[in-house]
C-alpha positions in Angstrom: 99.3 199.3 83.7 96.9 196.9 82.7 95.9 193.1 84.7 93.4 190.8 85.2 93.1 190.9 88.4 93.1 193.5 91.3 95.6 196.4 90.8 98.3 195.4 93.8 97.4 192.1 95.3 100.2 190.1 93.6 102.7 193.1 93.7 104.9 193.1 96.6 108.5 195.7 97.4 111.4 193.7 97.9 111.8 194.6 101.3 109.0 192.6 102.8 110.0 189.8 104.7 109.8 185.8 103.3 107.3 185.0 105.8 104.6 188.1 104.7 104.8 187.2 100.9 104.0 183.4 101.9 101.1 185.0 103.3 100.6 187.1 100.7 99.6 184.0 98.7 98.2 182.1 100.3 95.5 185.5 101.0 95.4 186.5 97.2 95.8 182.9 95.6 98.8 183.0 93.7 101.9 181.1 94.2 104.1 183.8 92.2 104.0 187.3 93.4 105.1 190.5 91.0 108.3 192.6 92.4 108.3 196.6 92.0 110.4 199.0 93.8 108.0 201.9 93.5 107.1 201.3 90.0 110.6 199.5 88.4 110.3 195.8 88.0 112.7 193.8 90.3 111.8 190.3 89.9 109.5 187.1 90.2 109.0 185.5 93.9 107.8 181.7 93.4 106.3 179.4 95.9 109.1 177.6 95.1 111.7 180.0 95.8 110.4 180.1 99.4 110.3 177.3 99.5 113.4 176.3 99.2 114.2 178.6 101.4 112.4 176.9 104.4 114.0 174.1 103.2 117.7 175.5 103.6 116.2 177.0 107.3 116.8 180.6 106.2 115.2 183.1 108.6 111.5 183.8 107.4 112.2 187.7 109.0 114.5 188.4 106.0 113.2 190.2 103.2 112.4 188.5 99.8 115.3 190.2 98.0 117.7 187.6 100.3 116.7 185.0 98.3 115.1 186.2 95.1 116.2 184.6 91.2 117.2 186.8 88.9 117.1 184.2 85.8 112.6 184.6 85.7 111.6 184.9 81.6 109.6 188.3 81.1 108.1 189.1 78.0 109.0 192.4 76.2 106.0 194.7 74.0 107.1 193.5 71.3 105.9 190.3 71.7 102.9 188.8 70.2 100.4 186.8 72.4 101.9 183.7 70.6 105.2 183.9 71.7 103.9 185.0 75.4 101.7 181.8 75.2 105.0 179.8 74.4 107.3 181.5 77.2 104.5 180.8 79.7 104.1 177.3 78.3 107.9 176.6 79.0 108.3 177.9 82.3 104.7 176.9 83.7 103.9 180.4 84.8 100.8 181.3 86.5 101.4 185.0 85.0 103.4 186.8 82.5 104.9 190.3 83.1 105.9 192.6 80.3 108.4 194.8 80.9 109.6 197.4 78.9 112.9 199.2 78.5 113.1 201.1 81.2 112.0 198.1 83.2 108.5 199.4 83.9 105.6 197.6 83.8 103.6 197.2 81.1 100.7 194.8 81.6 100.4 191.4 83.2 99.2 188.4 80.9 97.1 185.2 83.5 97.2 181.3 82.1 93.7 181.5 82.5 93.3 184.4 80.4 95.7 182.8 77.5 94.4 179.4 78.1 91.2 179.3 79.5 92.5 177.0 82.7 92.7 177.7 85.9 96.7 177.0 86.1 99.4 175.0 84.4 99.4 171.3 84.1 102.0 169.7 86.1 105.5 169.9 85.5 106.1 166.0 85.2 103.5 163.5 85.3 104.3 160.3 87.2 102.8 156.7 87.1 103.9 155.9 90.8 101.4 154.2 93.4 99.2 156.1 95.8 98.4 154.7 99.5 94.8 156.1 100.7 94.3 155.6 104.7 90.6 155.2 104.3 89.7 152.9 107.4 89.2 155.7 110.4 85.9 156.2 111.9 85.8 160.1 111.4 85.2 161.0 115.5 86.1 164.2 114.9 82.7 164.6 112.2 80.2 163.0 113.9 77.3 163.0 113.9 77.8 163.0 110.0 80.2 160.2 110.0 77.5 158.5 111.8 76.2 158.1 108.4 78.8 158.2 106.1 82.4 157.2 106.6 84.9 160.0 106.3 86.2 158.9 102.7 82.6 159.8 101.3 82.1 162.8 103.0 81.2 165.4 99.8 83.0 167.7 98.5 81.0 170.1 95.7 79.5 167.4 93.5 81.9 164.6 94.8 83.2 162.2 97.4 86.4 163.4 99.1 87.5 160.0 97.9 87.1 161.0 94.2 88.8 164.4 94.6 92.1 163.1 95.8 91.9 160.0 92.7 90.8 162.9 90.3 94.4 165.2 91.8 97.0 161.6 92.1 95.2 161.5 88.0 95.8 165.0 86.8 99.6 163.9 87.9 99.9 160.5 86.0 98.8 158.3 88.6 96.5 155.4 87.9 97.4 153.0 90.8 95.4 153.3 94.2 95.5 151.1 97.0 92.7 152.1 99.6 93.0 151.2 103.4 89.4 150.9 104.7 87.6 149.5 107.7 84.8 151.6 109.4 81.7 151.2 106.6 84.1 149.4 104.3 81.1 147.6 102.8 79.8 151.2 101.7 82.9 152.6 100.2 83.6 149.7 97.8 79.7 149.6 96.9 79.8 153.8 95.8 83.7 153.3 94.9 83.0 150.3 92.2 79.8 151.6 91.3 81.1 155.2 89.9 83.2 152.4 87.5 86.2 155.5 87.8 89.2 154.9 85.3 91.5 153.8 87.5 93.1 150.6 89.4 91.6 150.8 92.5 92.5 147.5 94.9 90.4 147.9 98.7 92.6 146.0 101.2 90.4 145.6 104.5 91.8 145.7 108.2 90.3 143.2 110.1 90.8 145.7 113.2 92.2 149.3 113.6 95.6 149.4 113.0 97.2 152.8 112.7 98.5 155.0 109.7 101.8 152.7 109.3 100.3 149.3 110.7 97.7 149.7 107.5 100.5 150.0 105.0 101.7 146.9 106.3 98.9 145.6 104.0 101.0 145.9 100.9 104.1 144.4 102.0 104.7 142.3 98.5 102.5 144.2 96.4 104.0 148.1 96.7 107.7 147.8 94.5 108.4 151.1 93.6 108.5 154.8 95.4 104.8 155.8 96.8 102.5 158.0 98.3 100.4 157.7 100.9 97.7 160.2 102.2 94.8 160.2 105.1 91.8 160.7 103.0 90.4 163.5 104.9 93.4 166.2 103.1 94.0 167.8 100.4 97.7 169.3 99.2 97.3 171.9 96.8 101.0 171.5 95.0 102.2 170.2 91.6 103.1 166.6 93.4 105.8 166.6 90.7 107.7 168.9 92.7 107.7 167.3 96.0 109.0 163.9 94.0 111.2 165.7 92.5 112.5 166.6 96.2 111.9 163.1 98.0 114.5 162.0 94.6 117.0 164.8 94.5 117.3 164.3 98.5 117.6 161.3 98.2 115.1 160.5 101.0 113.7 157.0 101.7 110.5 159.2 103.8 109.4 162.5 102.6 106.9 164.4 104.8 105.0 167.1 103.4 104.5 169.9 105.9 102.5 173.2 106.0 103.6 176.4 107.4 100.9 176.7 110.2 100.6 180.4 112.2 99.3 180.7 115.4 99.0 184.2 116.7 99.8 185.2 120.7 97.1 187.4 122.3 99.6 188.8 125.1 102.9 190.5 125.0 105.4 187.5 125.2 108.8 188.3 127.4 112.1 186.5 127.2 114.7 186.5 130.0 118.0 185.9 130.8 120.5 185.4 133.8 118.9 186.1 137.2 116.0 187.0 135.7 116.9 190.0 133.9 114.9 191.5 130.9 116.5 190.7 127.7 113.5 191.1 125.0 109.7 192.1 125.2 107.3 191.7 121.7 104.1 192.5 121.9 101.3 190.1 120.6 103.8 187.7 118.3 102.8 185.6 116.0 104.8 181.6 115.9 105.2 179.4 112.8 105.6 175.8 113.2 105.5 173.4 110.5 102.2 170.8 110.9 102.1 167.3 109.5 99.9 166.9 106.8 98.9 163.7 106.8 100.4 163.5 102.8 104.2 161.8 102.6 106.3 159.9 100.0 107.6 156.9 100.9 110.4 153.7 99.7 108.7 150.4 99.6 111.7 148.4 101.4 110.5 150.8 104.4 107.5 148.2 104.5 109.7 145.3 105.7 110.1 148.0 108.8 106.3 147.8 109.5 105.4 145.5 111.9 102.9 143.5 111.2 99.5 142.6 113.1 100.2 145.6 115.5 98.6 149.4 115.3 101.8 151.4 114.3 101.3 155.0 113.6 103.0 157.0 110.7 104.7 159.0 113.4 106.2 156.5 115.1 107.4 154.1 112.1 109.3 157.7 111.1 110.7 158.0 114.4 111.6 154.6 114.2 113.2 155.1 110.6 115.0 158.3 111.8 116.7 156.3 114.9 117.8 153.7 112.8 119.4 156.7 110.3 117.0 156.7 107.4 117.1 159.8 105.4 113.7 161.6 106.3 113.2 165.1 104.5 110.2 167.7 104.9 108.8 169.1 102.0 106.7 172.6 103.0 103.8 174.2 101.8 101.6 176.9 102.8 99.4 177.3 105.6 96.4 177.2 102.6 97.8 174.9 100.1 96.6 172.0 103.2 93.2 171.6 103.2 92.0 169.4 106.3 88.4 168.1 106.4 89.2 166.2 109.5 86.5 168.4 111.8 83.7 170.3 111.7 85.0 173.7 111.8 87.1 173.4 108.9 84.7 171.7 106.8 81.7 173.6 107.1 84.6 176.6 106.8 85.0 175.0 103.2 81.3 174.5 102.6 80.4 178.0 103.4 83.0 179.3 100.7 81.3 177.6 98.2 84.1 174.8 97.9 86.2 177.9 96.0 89.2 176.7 98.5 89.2 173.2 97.1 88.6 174.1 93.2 91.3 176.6 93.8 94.2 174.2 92.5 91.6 173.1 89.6 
């Protein structure tokens, strides 16, 4: 068997539960993981697979094979790299397996081997507009934000600002409207300076006024589904998918949401009627779903904005869900969100040598 990579580290039995091969990636980098019982090929497990199955609440204990396709394109020996490059064009696929008759495998074919590019381009690119809250003061980085506001922190050889235009880009985007306040006079100096290829309109709170109360700025100007995103995250999915969600779903607010686990040092104990023992697990591990700060939303949902007032996101969706708006949750993985909101977490990023951000590249 021949790969590019690491003998094993995308290659998982179909036993394992949903929850360990959404690790799995998230630890080796791939968002499609290889399936061999012992050394017979069984299938393809996509991020989206699991996806969906977070999405339909289906017990992350279960094993893979609960919910696996059987309908993934493999290639056969007798192909020719052409016809491999075409199949991986088509599907988008990170990797290509080829399988032979008696459904061993063969060797494994990367996109950046064929292609020379880190992964595929999107599945659909999209023209829609993109909300950046920009205007926060960054608390939670000082005494760097002292200096620069949060939007410019860098990020390799650019602003954090830059990176998410340069992503909303790669999708089709070309439409941002930026939210600023703390150091606005800074941002739109660097911003309009770099003379980027996009339309970028600043739109300047004259105080504070929460995630929501800032998107009351566009009331008039935002006519069509759009994004919004705090401008200290980074989601590292084809954003094509999570449209294609928000429209199937019909939703009026999509959240996206990562997968966040927090282990439990101590043996945990659960009880029942006068007091008696019913389960004991030693050191678990919970999995709760974390707001990104990344969602798509309707632009009649501005009209629900009030205006002058500091409204937070989370309570204009609250306020949307009482009144029996559709709101979904799109998920991702615990490392496909990328927070530079605090210190740990960004020096965390600048000691890897930014290889967690360039990793969707």
């Amino acid at each position: 068997m021949e790969t590019t990579a690491s003998h094993g580290e995308f290659i998982i039995s179909p036993t394992i539960s949903i929850l360990k091969a959404l690790k799995l990636m998230d630890q080796v980098g791939h968002k499609l993981l290889l399936v061999l019982d012992g050394k017979k090929y069984k299938g393809l497990l996509s991020i989206g697979d699991i996806q969906r199955a977070i999405i339909n609440n289906i017990d992350l204990d279960k094993p893979i094979n609960s919910i696996m396709r059987n309908d993934y394109i493999v290639a056969k020996p007798t192909d020719t790299i052409e016809e491999i490059k075409r199949m991986m064009m088509y599907i988008r696929s990170e990797f290509m397996p080829v399988i032979d008759e008696n459904q061993l495998l063969n060797r494994v074919y990367f996109w950046q081997e064929l292609f020379g590019e880190k992964k595929p381009e999107p599945a659909v690119k999209f023209d829609l507009p993109v909300v950046i809250m920009a205007g926060g003061i960054g608390s939670r980085l000082r005494p760097l934000t002292n200096v620069l506001p949060k939007p410019l922190i860098p990020i390799g050889n650019k602003t954090m600002l830059e990176e998410i235009f340069e992503r909303f880009a790669d999708h089709g985007c070309n439409n941002f409207y930026v939210s600023i306040n703390y150091k606005s006079d800074l941002i739109k100096y660097y911003i309009n300076n770099l003379k980027l290829p996009y339309k970028i309109s600043f739109f300047e709170e004259n105080k504070p006024m929460g995630t929501a109360g800032s998107i009351s700025l566009f009331k008039g100007l935002v006519n069509q589904t759009f994004f919004v995103t705090n401008c200290d995250i980074l989601i590292d999915q084809d954003y094509s998918e999570i449209l294609d969600y928000h429209n199937k779903q019909k939703n009026e607010v999509t959240i996206v949401a990562a997968l966040k686990h927090f282990p439990i040092a101590y043996g945990t104990i659960e009880t029942g009627n006068n007091g008696n023992l019913t389960g004991l697990t030693e050191k678990p591990e919970v999995t709760f779903k974390i707001n990104t700060g990344m969602y798509i939303l309707e632009p009649h949902l501005i009209d629900e904005i009030p205006g002058g007032t500091v409204t937070d996101i989370t309570d204009l969706i609250w306020h949307l869900k009482q009144k029996n708006f559709k709101v979904g949750v799109f998920p991702v993985s615990q490392n496909s969100w990328i927070d530079i909101g605090d210190w740990k977490e960004y020096l965390s990023i600048i000691e890897k040598g930014n290889t967690q951000i360039r990793s969707s590249k």
